[in-house]
C-alpha positions, 0 to 999 in steps of 0.5 A: 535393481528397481527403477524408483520413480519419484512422485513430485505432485506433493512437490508441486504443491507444496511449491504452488502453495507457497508462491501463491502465499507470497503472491497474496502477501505481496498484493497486501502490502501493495494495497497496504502502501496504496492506502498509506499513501492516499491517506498522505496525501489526503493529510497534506492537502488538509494542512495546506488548507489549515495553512492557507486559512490560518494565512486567510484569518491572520493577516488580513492587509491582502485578502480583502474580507 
């Protein structure tokens, strides 16, 4: 009877392959949600000012002009 060794190389690779697919996906969305959240955060601070300027022009009794 033969001793059958088996060849894992295309194994490994087919394996490799995969984690590194994973890997790539993964760092893009983790880039993805990094840009989401500064773009919120570049959002909330733009509604903020709209507030405080609307608040500026609108009520004019405690900010002098």
């Amino acid at each position: 009877m033969k001793d059958y060794q088996i060849d894992w190389t295309l194994y490994d690779q087919i394996e490799r392959n995969r984690k590194e697919k994973a890997a790539a996906e993964w760092q893009e969305k983790v880039a993805h949600a990094k840009r989401m959240g500064s773009l919120q955060a570049r959002i909330e601070v733009a509604v903020v000012v709209m507030i405080l300027l609307l608040a500026w022009i609108l009520i004019p009794a405690p900010f002098p002009r």
